[in-house]
C-alpha positions as CSV (number, residue, x, y, z in Angstrom):
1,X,-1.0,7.8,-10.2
2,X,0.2,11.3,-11.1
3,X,-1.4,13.9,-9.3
4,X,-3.1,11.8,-6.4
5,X,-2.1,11.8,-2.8
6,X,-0.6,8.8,-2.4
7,X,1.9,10.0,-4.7
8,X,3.0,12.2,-2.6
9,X,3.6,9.4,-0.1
10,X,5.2,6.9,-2.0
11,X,8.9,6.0,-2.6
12,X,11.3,3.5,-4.5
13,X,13.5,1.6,-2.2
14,X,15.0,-1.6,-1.7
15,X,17.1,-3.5,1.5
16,X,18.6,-6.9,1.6
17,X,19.8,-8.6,4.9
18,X,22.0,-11.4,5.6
19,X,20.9,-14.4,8.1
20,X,23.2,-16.0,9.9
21,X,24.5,-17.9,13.3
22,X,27.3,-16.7,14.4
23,X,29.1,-13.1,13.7
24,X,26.3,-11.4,13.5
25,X,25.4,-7.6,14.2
26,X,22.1,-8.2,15.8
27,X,20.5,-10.8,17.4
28,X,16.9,-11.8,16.6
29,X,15.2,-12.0,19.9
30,X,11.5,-12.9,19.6
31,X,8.4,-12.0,17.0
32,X,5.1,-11.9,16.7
33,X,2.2,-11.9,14.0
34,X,-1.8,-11.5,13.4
35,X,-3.3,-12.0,10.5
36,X,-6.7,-9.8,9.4
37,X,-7.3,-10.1,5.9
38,X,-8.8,-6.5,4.4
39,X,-8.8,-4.8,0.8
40,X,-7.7,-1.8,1.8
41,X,-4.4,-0.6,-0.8
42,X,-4.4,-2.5,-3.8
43,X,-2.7,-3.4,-7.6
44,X,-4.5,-5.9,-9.8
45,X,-2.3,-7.4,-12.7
46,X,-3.1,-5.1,-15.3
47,X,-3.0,-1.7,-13.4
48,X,-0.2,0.6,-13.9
49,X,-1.1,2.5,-10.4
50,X,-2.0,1.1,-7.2
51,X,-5.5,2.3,-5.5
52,X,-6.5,2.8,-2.2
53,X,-9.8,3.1,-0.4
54,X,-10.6,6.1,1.6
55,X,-7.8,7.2,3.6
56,X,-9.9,7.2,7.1
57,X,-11.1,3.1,6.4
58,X,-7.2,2.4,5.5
59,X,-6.2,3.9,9.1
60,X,-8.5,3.4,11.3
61,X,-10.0,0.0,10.6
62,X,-6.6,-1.3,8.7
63,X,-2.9,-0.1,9.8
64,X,-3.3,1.5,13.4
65,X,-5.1,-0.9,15.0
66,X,-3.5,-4.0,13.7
67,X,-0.2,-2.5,14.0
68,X,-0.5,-1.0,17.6
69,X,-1.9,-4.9,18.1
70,X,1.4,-6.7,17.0
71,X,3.4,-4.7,18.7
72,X,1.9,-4.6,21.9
73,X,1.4,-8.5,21.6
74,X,5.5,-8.7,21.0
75,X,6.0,-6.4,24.3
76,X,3.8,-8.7,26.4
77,X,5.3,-12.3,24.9
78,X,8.7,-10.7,25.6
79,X,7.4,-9.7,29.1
80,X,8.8,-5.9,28.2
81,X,7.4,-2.6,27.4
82,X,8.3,0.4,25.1
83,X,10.7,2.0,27.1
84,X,12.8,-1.3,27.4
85,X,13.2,-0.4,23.0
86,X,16.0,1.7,22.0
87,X,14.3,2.4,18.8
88,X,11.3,1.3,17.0
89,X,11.1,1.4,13.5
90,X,7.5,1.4,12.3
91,X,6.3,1.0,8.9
92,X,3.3,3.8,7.9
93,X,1.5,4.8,4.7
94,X,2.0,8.6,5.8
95,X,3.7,10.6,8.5
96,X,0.5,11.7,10.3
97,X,-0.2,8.0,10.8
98,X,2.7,7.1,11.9
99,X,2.6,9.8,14.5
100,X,-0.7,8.6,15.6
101,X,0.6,5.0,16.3
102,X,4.1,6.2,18.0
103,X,1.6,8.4,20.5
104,X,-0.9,4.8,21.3
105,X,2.5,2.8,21.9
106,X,3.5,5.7,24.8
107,X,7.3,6.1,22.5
108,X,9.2,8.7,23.5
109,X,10.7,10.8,20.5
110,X,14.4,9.7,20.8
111,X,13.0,5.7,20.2
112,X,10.9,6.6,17.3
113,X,13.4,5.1,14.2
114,X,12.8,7.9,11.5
115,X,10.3,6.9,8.8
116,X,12.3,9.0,6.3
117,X,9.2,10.5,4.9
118,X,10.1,13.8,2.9
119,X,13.5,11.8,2.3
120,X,12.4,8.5,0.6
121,X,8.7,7.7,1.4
122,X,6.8,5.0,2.0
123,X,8.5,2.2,0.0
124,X,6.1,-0.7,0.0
125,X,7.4,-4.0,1.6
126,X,10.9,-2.8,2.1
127,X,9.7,0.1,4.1
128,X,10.0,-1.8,7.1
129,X,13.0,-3.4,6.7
130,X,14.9,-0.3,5.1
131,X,13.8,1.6,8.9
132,X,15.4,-1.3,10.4
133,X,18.4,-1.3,8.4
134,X,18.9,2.3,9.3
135,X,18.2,2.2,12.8
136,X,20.7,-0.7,13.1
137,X,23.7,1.8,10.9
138,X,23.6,3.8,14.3
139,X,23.0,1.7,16.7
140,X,25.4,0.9,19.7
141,X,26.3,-2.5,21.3
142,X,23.6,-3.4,23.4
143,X,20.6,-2.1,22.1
144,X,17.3,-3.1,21.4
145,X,15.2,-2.1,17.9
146,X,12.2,-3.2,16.9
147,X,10.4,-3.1,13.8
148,X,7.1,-3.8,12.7
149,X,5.4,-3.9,9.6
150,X,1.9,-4.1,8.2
151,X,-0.3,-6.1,5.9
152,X,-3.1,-8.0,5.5
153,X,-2.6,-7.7,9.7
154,X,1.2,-6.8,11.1
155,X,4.4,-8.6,12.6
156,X,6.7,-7.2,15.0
157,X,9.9,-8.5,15.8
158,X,12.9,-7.6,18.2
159,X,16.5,-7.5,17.8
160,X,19.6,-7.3,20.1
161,X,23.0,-5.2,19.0
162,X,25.7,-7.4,19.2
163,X,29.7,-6.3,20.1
164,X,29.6,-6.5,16.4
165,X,27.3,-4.0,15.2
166,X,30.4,-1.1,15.9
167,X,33.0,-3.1,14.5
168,X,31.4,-3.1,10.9
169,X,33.5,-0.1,9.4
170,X,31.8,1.9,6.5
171,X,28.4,1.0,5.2
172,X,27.1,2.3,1.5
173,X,23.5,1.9,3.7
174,X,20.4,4.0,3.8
175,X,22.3,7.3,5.4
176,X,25.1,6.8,2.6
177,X,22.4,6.7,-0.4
178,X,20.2,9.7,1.2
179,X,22.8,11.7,1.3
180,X,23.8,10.9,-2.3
181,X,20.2,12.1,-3.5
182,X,19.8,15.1,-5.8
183,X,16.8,16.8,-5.8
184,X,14.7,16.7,-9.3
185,X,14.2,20.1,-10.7
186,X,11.2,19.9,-11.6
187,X,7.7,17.8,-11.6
188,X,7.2,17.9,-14.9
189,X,10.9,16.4,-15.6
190,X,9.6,13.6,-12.7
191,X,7.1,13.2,-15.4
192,X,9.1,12.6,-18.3
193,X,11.5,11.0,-16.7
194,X,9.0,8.4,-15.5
195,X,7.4,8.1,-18.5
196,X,3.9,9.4,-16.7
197,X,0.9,10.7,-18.4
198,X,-1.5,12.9,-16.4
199,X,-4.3,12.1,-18.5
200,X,-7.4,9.9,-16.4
201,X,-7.1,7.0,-18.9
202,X,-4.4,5.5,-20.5
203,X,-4.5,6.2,-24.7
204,X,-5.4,3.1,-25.5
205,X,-7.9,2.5,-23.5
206,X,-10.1,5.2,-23.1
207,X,-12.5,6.2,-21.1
208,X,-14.5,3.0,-22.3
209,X,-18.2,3.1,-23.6
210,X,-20.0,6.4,-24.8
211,X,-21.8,8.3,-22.4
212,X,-24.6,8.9,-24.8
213,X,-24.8,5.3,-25.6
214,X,-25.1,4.2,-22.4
215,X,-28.0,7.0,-21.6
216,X,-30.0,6.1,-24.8
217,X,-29.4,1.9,-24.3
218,X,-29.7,2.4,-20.4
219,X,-33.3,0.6,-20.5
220,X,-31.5,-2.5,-21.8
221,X,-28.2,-1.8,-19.7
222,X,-29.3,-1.2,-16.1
223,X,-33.2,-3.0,-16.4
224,X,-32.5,-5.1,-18.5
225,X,-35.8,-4.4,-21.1
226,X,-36.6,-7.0,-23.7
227,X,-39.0,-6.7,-26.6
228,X,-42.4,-8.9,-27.3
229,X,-43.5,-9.2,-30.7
230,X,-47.1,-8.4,-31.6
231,X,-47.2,-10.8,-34.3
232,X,-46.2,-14.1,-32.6
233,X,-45.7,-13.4,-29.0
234,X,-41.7,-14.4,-28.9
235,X,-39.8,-12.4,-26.4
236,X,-36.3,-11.1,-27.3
237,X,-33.6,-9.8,-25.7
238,X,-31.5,-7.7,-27.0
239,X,-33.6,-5.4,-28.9
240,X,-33.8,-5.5,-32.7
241,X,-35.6,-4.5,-35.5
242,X,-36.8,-8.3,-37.0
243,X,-38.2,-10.9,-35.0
244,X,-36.3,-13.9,-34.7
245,X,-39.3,-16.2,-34.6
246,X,-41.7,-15.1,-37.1
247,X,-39.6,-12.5,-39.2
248,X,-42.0,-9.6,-38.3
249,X,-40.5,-6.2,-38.6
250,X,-41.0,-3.5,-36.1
251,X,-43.4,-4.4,-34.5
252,X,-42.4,-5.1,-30.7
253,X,-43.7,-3.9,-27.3
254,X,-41.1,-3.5,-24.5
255,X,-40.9,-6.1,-21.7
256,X,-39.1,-6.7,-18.6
């Protein structure tokens, strides 16, 4: 949503990758997964913004430790460790916590793919695989990338350049579209352009029910108060001026 940090965080993006068995630029070596089911970033079908809980549950009970977890698993299934990576491209919901997982791997700074935050942001469920794209637009003949991404737990998995990956000629790729970017003049023209209120609550929904209402009806709201009338003894709920039983008219006592 306008004006909220994860704004600042997020980006569009989209990557598309080719599988096949023979010709191909890199090799897929090995993977592995975990699964951890938690509600930590969120979109139901009727939002137009995605939520998040507090930013130190997401990262410390969600993204670094699973993360770390998958790729550390893939190192020891693949009997390697960090420095046998060329580069690693991680996926993170911001810089600072992507930092924080680069330092619990042990990467040194010429592994660490770059996340491209301040150039694209964090774009969802392509994040990963647009770091991996990149890395692979640079990479030489013999290396090895990994990438890893995160979700509901995290997979990592490993690739191997082929001969082939520097006899691909030009690519319109992640560096060609960067470089392509203009810079919007403005954040109010992001605004417009996006078609983005700043408002708290979409026109036509509204903040929802009256604040007054709700204080004067809060007996009937939150305790859930009935009324007994004096004439006949029925007990009603909602409250109302006529008893349903007998017909009497005000002339009720509250109840639980």
């Amino acid at each position: 949503a306008p004006g909220t940090p994860m704004e600042a965080h997020l980006g569009d993006g989209a990557a598309a990758l080719l599988i096949a068995n023979q010709d191909v630029l890199a090799e897929f070596e090995e993977g592995h997964a975990i699964s951890d089911e938690i509600v930590d970033v969120w979109r139901s079908e009727s939002d137009a913004f995605s939520h998040s809980w507090e930013d130190r549950f997401v990262i410390q009970e969600g993204y670094q430790p699973r993360l770390t977890e998958a790729v550390q698993g893939l190192f020891e299934k693949m009997d390697l460790e960090a420095r046998d990576f060329t580069k690693l491209a991680l996926y993170a919901p911001d810089k600072r916590s992507h930092a924080g997982v680069c330092r619990a791997l042990g990467l040194e700074p010429a592994q660490i793919q770059d996340p491209l935050f301040g150039q694209l942001g964090n774009a969802g469920a392509a994040f990963a695989s647009l770091q991996l794209i990149a890395a692979l637009e640079r990479a030489k003949a013999g290396d090895r990338i990994g990438v890893a991404s995160y979700g509901d737990g995290a997979e990592a998995l490993s690739f191997h350049a082929s001969s082939a990956i520097t006899q691909d000629g030009q690519r319109r790729g992640v560096a060609w579209h960067l470089d392509r970017r203009r810079p919007v003049g403005s954040y109010d023209q992001y605004l417009k352009a996006r078609n983005l209120s700043t408002s708290e609550w979409p026109a036509a929904s509204g903040p929802g029910l009256s604040a007054t209402i709700h204080f004067r009806e809060r007996s009937a709201d939150i305790a859930f108060c009935g009324q007994q009338c004096n004439a006949c003894g029925g007990i009603q709920f909602p409250a109302q001026r006529i008893c349903e039983r007998c017909f009497a008219r005000d002339d009720f006592q509250s109840v639980p």
